[in-house]
N, CA, C and O atoms as a Maestro MAE file, in Angstrom:
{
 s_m_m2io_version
 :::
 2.0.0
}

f_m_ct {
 s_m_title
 :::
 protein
 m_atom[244] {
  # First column is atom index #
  i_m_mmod_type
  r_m_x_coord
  r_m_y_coord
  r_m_z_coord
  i_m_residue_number
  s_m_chain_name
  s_m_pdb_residue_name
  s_m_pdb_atom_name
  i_m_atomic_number
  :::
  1 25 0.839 -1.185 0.000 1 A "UNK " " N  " 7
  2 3 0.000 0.000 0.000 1 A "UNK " " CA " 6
  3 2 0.875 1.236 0.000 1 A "UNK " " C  " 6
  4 15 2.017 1.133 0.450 1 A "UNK " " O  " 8
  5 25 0.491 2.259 -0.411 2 A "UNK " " N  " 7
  6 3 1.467 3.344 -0.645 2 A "UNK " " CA " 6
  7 2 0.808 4.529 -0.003 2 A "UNK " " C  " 6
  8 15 -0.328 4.954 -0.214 2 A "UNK " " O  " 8
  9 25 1.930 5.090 1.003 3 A "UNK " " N  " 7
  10 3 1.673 5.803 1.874 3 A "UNK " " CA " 6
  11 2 0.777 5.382 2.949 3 A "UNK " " C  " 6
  12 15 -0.223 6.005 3.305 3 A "UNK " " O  " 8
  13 25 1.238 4.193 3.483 4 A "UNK " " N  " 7
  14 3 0.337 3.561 4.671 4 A "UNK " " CA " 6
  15 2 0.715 3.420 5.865 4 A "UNK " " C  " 6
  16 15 0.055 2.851 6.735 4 A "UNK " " O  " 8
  17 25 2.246 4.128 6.069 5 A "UNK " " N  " 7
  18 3 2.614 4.157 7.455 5 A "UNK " " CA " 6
  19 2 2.712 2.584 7.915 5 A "UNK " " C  " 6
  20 15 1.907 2.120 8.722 5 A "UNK " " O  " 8
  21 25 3.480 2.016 7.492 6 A "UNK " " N  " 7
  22 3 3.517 0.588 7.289 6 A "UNK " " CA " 6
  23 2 4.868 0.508 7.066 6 A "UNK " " C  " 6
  24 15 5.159 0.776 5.900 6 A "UNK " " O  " 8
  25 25 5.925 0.196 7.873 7 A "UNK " " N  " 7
  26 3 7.172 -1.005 7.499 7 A "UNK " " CA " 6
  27 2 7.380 -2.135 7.783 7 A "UNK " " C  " 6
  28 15 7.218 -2.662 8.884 7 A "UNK " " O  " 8
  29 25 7.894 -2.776 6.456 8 A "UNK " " N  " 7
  30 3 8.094 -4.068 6.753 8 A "UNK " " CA " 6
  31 2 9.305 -4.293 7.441 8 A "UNK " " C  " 6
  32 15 10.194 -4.105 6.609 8 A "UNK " " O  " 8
  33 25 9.952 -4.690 8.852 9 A "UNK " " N  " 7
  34 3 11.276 -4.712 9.354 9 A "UNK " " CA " 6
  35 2 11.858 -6.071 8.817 9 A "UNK " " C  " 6
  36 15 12.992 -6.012 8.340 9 A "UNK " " O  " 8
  37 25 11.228 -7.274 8.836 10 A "UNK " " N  " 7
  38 3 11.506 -8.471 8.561 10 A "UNK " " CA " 6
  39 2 10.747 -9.143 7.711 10 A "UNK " " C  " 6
  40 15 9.541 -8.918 7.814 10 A "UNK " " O  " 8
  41 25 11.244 -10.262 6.515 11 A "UNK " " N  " 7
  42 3 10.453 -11.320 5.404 11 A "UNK " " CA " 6
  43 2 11.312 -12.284 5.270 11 A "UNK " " C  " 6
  44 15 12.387 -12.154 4.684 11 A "UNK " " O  " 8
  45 25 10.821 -13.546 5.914 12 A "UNK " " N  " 7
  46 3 10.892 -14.287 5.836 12 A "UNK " " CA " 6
  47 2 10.563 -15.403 4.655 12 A "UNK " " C  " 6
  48 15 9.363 -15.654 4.764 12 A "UNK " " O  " 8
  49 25 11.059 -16.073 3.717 13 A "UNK " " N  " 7
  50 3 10.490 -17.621 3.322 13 A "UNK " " CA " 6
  51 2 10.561 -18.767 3.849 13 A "UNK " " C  " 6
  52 15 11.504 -19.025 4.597 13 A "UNK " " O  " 8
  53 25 9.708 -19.581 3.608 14 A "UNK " " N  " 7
  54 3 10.166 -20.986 4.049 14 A "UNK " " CA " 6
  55 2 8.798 -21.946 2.916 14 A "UNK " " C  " 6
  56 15 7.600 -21.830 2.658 14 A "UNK " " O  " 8
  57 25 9.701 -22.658 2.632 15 A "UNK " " N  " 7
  58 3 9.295 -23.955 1.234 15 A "UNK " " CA " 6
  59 2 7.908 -24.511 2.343 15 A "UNK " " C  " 6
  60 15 8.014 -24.446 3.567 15 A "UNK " " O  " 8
  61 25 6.753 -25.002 1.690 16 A "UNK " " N  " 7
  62 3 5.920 -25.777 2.617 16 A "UNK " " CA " 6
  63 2 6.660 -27.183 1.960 16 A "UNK " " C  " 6
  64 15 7.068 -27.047 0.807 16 A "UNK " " O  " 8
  65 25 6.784 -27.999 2.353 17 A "UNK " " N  " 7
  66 3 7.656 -29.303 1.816 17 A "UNK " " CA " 6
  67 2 6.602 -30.414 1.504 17 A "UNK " " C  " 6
  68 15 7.003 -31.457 0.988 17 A "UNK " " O  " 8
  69 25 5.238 -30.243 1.798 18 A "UNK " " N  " 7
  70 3 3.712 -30.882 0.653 18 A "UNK " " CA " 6
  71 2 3.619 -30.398 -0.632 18 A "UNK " " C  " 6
  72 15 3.297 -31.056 -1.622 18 A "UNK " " O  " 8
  73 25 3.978 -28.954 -0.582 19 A "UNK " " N  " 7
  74 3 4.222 -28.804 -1.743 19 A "UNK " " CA " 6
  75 2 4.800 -27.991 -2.908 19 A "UNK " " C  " 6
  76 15 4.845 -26.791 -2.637 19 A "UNK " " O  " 8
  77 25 5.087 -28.192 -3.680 20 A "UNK " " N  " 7
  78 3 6.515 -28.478 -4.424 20 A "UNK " " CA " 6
  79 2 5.899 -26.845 -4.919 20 A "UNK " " C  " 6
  80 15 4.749 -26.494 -5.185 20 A "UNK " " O  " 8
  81 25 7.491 -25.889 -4.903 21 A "UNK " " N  " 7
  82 3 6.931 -24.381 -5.217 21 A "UNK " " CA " 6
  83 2 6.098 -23.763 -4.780 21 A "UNK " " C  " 6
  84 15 5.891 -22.699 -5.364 21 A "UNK " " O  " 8
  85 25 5.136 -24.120 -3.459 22 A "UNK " " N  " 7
  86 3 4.332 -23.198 -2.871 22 A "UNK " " CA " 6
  87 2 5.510 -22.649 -1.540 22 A "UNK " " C  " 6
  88 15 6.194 -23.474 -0.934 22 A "UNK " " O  " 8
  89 25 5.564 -21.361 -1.294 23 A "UNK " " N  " 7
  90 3 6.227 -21.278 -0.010 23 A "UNK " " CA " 6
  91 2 5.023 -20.132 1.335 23 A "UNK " " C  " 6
  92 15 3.882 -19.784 1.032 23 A "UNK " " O  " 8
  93 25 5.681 -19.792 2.661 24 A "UNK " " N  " 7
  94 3 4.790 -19.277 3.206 24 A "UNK " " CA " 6
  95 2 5.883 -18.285 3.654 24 A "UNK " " C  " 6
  96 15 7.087 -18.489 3.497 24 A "UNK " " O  " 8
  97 25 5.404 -17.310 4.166 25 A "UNK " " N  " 7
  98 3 6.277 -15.917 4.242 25 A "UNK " " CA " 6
  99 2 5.564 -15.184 6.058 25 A "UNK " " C  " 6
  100 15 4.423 -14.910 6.430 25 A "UNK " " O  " 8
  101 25 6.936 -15.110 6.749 26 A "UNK " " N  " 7
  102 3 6.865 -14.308 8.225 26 A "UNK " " CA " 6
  103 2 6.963 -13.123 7.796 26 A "UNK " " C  " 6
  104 15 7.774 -13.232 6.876 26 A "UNK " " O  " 8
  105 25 6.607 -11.855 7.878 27 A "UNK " " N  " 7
  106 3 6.821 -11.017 8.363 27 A "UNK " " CA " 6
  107 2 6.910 -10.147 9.613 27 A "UNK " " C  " 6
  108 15 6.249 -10.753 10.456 27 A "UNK " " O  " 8
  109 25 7.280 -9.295 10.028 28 A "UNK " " N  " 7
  110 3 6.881 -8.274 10.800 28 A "UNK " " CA " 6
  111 2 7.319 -6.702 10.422 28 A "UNK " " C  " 6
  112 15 8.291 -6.146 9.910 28 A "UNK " " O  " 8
  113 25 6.136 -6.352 10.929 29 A "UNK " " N  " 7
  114 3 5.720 -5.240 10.356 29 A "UNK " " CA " 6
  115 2 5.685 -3.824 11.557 29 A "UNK " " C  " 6
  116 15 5.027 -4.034 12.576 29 A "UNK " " O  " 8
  117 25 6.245 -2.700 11.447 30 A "UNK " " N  " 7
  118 3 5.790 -1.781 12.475 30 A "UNK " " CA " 6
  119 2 4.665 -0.632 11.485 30 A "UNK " " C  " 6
  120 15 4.654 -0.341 10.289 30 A "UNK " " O  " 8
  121 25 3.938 -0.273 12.473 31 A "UNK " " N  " 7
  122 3 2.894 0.712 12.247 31 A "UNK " " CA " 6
  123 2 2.580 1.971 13.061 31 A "UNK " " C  " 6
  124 15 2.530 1.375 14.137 31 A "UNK " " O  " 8
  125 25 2.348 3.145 13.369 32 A "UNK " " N  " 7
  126 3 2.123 4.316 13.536 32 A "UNK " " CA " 6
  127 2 0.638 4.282 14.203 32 A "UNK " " C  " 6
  128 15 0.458 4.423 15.413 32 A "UNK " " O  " 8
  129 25 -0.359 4.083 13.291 33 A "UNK " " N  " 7
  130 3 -1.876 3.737 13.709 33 A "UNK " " CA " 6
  131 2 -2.313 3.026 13.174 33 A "UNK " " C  " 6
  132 15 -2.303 3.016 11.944 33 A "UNK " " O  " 8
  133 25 -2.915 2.082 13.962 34 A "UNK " " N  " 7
  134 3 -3.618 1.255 14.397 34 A "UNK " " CA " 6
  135 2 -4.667 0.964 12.829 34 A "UNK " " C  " 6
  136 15 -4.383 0.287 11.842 34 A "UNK " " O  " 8
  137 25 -5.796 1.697 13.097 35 A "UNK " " N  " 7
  138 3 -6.744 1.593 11.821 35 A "UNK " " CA " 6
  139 2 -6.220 1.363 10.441 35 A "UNK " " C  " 6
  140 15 -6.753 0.705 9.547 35 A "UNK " " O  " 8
  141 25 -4.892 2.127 10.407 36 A "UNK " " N  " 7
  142 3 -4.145 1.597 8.820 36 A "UNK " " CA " 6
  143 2 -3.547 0.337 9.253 36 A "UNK " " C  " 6
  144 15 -3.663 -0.362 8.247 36 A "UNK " " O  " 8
  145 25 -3.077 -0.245 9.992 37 A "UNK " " N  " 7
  146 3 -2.436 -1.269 10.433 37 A "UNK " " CA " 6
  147 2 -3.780 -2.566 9.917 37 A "UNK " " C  " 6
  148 15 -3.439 -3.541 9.247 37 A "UNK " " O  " 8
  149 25 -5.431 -2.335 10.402 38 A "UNK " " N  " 7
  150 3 -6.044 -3.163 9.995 38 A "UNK " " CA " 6
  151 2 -6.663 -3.127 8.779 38 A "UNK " " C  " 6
  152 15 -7.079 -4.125 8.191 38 A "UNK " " O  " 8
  153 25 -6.765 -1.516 8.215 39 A "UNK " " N  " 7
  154 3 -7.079 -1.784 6.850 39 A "UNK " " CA " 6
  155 2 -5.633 -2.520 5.852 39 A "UNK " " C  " 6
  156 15 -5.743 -2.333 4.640 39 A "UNK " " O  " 8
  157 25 -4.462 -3.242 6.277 40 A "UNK " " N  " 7
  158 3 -3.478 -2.944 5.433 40 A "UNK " " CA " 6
  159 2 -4.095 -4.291 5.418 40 A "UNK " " C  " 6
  160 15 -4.566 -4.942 4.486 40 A "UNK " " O  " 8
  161 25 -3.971 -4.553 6.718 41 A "UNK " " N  " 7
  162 3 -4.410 -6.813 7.216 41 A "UNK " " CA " 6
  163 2 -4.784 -7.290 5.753 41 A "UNK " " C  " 6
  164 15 -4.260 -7.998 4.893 41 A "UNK " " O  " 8
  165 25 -6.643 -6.115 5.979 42 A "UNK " " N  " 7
  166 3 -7.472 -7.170 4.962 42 A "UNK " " CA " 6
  167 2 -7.380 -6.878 3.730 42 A "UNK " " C  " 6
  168 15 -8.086 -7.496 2.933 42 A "UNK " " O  " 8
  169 25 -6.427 -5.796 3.244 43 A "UNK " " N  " 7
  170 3 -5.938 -5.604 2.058 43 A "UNK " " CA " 6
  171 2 -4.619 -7.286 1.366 43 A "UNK " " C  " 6
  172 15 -4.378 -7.787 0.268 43 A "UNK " " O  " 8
  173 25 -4.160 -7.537 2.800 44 A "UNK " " N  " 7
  174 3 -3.694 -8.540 2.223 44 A "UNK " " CA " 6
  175 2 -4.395 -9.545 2.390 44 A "UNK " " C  " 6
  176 15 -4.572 -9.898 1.224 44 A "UNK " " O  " 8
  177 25 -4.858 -10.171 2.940 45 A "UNK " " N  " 7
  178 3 -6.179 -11.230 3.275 45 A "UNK " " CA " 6
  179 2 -6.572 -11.655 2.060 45 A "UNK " " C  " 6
  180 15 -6.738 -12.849 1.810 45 A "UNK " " O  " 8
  181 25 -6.788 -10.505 1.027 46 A "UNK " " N  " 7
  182 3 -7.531 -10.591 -0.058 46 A "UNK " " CA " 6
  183 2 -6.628 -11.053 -0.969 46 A "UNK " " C  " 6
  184 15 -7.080 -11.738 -1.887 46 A "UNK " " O  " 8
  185 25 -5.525 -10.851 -0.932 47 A "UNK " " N  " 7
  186 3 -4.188 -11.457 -1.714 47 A "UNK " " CA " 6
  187 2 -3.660 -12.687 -1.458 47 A "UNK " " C  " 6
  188 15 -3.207 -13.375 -2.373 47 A "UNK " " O  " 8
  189 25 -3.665 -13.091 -0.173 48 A "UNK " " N  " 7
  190 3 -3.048 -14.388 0.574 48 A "UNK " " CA " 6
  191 2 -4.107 -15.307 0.259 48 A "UNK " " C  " 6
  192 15 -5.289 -14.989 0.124 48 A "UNK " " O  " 8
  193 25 -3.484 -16.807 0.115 49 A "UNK " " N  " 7
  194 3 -4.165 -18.034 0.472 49 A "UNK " " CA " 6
  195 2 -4.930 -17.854 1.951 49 A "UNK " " C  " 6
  196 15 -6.107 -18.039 2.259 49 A "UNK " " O  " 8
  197 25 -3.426 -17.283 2.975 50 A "UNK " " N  " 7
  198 3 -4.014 -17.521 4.456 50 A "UNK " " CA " 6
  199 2 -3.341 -16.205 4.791 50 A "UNK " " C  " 6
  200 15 -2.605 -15.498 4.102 50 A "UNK " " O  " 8
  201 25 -3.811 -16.053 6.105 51 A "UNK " " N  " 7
  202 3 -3.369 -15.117 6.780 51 A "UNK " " CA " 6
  203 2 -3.220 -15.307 8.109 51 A "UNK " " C  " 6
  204 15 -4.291 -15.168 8.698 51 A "UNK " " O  " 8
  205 25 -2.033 -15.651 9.019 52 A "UNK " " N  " 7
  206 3 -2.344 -15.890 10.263 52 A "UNK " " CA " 6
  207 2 -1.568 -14.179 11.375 52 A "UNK " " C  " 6
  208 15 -0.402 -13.841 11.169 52 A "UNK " " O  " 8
  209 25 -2.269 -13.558 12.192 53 A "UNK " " N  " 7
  210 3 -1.568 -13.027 12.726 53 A "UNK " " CA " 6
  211 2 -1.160 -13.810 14.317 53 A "UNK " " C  " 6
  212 15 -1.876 -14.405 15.122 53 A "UNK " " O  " 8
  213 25 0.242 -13.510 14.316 54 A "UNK " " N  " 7
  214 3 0.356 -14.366 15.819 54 A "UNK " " CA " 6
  215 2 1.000 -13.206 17.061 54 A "UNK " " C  " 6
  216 15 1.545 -13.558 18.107 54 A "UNK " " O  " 8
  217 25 0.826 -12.128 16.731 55 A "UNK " " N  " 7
  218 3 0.984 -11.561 17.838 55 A "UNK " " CA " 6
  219 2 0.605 -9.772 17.556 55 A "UNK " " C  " 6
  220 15 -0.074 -9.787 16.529 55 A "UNK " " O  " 8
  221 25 0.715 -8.683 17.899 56 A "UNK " " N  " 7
  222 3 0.751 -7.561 17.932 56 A "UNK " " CA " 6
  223 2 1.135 -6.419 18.915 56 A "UNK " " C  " 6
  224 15 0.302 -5.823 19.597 56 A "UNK " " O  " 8
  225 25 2.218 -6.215 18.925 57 A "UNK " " N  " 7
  226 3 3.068 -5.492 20.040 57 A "UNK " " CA " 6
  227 2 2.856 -3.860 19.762 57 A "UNK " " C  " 6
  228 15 2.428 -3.509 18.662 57 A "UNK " " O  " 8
  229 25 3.128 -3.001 20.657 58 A "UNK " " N  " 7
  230 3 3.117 -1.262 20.737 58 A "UNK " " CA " 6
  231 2 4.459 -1.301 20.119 58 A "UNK " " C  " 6
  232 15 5.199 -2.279 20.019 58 A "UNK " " O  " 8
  233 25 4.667 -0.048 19.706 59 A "UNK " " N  " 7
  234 3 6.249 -0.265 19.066 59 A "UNK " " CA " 6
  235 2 6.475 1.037 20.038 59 A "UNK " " C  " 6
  236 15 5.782 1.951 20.484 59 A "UNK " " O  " 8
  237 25 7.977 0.559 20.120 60 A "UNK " " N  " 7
  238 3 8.978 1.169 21.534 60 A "UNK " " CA " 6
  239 2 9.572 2.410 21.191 60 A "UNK " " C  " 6
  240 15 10.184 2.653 20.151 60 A "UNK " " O  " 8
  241 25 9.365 3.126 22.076 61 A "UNK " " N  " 7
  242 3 9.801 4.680 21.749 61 A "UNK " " CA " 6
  243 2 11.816 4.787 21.778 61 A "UNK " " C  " 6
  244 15 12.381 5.858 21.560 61 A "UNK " " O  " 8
  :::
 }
 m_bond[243] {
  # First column is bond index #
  i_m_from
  i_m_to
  i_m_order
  :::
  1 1 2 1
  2 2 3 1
  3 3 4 2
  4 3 5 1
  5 5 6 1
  6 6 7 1
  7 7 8 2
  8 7 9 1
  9 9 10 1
  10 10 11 1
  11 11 12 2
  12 11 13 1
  13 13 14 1
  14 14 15 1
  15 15 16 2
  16 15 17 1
  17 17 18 1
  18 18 19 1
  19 19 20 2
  20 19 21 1
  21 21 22 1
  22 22 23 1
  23 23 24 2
  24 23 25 1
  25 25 26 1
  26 26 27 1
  27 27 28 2
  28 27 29 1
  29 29 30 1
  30 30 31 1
  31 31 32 2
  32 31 33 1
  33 33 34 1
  34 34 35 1
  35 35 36 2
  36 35 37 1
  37 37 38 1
  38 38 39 1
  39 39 40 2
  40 39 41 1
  41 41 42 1
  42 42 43 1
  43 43 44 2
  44 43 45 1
  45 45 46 1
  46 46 47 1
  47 47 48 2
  48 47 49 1
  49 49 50 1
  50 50 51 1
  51 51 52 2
  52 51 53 1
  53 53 54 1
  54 54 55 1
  55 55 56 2
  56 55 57 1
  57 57 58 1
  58 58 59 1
  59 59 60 2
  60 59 61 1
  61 61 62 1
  62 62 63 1
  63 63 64 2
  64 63 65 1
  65 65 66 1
  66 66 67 1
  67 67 68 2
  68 67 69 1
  69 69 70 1
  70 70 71 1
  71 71 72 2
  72 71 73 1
  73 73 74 1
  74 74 75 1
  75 75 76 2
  76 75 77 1
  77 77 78 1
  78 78 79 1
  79 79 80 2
  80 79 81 1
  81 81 82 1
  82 82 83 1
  83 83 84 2
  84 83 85 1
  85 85 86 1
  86 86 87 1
  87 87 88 2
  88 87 89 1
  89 89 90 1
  90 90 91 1
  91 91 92 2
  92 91 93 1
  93 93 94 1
  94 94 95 1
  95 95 96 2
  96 95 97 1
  97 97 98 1
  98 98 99 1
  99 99 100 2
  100 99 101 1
  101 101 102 1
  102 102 103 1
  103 103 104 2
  104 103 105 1
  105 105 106 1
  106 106 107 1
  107 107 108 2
  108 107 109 1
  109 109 110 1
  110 110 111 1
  111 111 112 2
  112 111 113 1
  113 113 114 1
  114 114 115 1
  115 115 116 2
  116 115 117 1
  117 117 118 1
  118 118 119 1
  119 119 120 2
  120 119 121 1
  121 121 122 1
  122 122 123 1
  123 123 124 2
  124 123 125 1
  125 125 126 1
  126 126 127 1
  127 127 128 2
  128 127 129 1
  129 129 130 1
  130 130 131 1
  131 131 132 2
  132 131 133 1
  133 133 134 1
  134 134 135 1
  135 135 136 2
  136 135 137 1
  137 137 138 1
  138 138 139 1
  139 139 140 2
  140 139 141 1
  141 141 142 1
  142 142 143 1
  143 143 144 2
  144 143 145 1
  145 145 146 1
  146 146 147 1
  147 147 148 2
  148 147 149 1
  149 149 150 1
  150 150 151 1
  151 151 152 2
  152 151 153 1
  153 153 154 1
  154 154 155 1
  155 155 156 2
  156 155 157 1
  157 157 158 1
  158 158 159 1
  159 159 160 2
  160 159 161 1
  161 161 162 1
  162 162 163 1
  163 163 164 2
  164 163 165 1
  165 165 166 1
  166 166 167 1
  167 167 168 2
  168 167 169 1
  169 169 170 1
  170 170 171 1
  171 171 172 2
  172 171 173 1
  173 173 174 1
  174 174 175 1
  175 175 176 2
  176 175 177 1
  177 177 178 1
  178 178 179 1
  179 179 180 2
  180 179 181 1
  181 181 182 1
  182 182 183 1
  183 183 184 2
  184 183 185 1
  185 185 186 1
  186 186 187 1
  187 187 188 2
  188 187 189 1
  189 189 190 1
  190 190 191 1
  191 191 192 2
  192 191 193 1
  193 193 194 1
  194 194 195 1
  195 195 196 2
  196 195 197 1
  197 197 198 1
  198 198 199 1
  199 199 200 2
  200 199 201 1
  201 201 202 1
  202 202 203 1
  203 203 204 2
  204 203 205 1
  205 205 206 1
  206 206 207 1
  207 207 208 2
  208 207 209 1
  209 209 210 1
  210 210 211 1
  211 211 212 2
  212 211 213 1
  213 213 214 1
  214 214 215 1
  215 215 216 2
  216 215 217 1
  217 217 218 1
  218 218 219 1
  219 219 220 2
  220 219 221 1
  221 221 222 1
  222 222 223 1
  223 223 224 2
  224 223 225 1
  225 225 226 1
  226 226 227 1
  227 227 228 2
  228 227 229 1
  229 229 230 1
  230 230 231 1
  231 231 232 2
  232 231 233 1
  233 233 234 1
  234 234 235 1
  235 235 236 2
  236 235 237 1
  237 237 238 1
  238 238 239 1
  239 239 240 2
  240 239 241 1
  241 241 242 1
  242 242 243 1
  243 243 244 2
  :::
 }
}
């Protein structure tokens, strides 16, 4: 998304090993506010097979 107050700090790959050329991707991400943080989610939601979030931290001054 452009101009979304959104960085990506970390991207990860990793091969799913069922199957051949599909892979799944970690990120983490820092954000500013909140509301762009969840409109960015289901902007990707809509792109992804899956989407899992596994955590959401305040980012440190």
């Amino acid at each position: 998304m452009e101009n979304s107050d959104i960085n990506m700090t970390k991207l990860q790959s990793y091969p799913i090993p069922s199957e051949p050329w599909h892979y799944m991707f970690h990120i983490d991400l820092e954000f500013g506010n909140v509301e762009v943080f969840v409109h960015t989610l289901e902007a990707m939601r809509n792109e992804a097979a899956e989407l899992h979030v596994y955590g959401v931290y305040q980012k440190g001054n």
